[in-house]
N, CA, C and O atoms as CSV, one atom per row, in Angstrom:
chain,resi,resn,atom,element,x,y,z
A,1,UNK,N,N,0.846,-1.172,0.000
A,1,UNK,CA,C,0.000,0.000,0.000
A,1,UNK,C,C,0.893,1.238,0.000
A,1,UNK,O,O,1.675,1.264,0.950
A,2,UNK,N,N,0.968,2.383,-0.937
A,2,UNK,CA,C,0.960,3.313,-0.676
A,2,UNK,C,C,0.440,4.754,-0.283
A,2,UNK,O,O,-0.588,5.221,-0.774
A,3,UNK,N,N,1.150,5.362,0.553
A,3,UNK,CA,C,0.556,6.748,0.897
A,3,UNK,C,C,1.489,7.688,0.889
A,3,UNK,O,O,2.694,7.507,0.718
A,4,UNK,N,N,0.720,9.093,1.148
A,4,UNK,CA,C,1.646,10.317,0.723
A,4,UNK,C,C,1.064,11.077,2.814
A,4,UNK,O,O,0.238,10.588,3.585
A,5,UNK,N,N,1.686,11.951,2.944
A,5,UNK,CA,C,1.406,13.248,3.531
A,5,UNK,C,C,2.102,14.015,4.465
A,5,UNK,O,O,3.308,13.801,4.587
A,6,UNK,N,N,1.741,14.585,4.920
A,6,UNK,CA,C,2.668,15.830,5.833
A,6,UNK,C,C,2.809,15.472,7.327
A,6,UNK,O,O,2.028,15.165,8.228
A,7,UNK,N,N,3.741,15.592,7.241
A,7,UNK,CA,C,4.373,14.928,9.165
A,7,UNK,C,C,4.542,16.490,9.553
A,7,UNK,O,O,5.461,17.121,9.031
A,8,UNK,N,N,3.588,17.169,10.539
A,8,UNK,CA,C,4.424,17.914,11.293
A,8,UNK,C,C,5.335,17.417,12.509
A,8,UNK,O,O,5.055,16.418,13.170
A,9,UNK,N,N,6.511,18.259,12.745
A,9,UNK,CA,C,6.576,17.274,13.882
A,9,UNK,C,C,6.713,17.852,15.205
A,9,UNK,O,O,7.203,17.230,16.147
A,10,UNK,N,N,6.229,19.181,15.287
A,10,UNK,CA,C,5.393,20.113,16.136
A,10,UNK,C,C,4.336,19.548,16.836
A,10,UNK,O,O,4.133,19.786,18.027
A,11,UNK,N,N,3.608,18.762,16.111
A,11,UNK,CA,C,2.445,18.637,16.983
A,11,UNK,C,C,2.083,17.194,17.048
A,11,UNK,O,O,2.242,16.334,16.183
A,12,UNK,N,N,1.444,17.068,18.520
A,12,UNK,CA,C,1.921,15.592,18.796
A,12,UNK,C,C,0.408,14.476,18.019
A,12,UNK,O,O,-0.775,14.750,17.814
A,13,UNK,N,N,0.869,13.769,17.888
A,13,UNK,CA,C,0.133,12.365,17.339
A,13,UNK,C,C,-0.887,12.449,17.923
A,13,UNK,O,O,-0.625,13.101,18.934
A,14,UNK,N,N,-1.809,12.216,17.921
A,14,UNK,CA,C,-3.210,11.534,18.377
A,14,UNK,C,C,-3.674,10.640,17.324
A,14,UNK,O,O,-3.194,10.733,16.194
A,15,UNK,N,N,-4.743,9.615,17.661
A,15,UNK,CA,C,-5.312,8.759,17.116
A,15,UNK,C,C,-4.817,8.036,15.723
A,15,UNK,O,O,-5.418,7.555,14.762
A,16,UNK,N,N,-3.081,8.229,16.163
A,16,UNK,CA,C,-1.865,8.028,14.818
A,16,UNK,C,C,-2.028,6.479,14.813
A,16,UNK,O,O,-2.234,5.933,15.897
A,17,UNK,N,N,-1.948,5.681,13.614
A,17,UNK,CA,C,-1.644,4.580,12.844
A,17,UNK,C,C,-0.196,3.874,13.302
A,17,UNK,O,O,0.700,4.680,13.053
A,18,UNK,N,N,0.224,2.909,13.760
A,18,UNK,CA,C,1.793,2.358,13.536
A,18,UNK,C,C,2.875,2.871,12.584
A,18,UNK,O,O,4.041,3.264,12.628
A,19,UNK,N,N,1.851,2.658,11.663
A,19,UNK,CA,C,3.079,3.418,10.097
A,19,UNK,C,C,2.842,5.377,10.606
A,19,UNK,O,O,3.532,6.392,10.500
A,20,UNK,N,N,1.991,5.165,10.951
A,20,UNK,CA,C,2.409,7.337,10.877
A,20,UNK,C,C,3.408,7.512,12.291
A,20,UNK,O,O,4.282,8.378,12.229
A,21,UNK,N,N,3.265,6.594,13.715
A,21,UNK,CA,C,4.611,6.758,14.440
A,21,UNK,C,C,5.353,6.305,14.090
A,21,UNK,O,O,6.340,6.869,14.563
A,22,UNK,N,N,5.751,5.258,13.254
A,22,UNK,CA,C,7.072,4.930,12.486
A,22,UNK,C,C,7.752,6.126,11.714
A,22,UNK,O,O,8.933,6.361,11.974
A,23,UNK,N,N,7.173,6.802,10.901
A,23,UNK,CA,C,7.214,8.024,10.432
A,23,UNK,C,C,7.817,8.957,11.237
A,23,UNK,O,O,8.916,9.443,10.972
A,24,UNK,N,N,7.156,9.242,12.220
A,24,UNK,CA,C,7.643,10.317,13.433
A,24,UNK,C,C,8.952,9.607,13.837
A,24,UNK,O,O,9.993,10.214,13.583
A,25,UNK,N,N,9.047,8.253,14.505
A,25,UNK,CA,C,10.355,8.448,14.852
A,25,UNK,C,C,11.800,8.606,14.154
A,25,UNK,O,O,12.902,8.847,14.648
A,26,UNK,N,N,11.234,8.297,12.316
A,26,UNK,CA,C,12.485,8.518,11.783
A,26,UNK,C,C,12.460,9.692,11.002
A,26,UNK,O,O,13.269,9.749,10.075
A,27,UNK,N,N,11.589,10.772,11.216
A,27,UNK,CA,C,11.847,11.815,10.613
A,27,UNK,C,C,11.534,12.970,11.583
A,27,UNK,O,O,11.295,14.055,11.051
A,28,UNK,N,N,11.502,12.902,12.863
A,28,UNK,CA,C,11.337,14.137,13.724
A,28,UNK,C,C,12.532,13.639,14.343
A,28,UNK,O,O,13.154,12.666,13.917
A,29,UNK,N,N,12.834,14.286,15.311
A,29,UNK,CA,C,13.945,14.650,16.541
A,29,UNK,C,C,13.259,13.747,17.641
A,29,UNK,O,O,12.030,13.670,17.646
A,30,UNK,N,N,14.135,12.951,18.722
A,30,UNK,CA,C,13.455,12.383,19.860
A,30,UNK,C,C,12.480,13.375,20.564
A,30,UNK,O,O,11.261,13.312,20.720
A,31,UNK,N,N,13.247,14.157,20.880
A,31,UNK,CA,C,12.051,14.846,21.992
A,31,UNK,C,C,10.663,16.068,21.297
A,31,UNK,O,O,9.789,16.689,21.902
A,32,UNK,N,N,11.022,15.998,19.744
A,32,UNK,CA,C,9.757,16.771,19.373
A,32,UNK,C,C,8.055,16.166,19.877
A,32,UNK,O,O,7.849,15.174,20.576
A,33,UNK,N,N,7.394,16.746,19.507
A,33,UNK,CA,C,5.982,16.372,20.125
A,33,UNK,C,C,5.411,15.092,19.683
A,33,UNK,O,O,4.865,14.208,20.343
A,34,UNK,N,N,5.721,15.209,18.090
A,34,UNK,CA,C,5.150,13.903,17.445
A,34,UNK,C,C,5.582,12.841,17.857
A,34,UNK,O,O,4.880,11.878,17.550
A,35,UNK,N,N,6.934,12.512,18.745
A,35,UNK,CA,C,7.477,11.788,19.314
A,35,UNK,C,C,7.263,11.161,21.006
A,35,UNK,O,O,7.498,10.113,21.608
A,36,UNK,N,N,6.775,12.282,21.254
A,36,UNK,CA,C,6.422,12.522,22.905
A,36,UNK,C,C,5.030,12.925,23.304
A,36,UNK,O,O,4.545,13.238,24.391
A,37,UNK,N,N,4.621,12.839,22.302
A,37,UNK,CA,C,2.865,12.897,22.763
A,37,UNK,C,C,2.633,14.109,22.788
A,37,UNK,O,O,1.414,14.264,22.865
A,38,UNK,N,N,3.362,15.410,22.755
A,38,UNK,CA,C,3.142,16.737,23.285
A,38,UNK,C,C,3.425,16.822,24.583
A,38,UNK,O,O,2.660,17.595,25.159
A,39,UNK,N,N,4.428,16.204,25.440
A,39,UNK,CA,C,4.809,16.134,26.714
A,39,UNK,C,C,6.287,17.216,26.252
A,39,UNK,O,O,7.083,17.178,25.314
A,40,UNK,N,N,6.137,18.011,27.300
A,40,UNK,CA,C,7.234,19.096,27.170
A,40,UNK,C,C,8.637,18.151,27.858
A,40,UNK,O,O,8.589,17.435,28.859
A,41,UNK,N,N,9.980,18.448,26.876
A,41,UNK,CA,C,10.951,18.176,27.234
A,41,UNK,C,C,11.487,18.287,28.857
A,41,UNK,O,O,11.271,19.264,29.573
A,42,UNK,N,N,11.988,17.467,29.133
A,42,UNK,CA,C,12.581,18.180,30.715
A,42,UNK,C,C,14.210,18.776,30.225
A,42,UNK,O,O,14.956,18.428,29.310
A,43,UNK,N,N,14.304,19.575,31.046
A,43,UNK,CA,C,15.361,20.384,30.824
A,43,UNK,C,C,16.774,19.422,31.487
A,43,UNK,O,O,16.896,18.625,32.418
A,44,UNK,N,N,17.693,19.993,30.451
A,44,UNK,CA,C,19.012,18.827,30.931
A,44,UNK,C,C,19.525,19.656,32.540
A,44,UNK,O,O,19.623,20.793,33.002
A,45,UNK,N,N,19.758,18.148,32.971
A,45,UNK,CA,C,20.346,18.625,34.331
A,45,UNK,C,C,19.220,18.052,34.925
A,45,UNK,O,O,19.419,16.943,35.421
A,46,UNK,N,N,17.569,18.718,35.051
A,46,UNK,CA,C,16.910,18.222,36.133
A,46,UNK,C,C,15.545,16.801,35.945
A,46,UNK,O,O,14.328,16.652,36.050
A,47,UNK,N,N,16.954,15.924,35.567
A,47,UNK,CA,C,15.944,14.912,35.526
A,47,UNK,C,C,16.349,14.061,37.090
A,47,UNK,O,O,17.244,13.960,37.930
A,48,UNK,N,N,15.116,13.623,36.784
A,48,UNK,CA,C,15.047,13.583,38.879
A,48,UNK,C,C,15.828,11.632,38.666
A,48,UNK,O,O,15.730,10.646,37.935
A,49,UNK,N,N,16.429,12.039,39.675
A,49,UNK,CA,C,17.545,10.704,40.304
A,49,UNK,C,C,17.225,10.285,41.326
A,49,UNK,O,O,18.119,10.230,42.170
A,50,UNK,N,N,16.045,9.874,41.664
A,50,UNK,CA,C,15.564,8.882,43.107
A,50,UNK,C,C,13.993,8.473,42.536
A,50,UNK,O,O,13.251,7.769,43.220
């Protein structure tokens, strides 16, 4: 099967297909939205250690 369309990768996935997060993870950045649900990055340094 083929398909065509536009990955933002600003804005996070909802009700996304396997093949459209396959998509996201090899054409966005780890921590963009499409990747992370729209969960905001944590900032380096304060990721919690306990």
């Amino acid at each position: 099967m083929d398909g065509a369309g536009v990955l933002d990768c600003q804005e996070p996935l909802t009700d996304a297909t396997p093949t459209a997060r396959d998509a996201a993870l090899l054409a966005c950045e780890g921590d963009e939205a499409a990747n992370t649900g729209g969960k905001p990055k944590v900032p380096e340094g304060a990721e919690k250690t306990s």
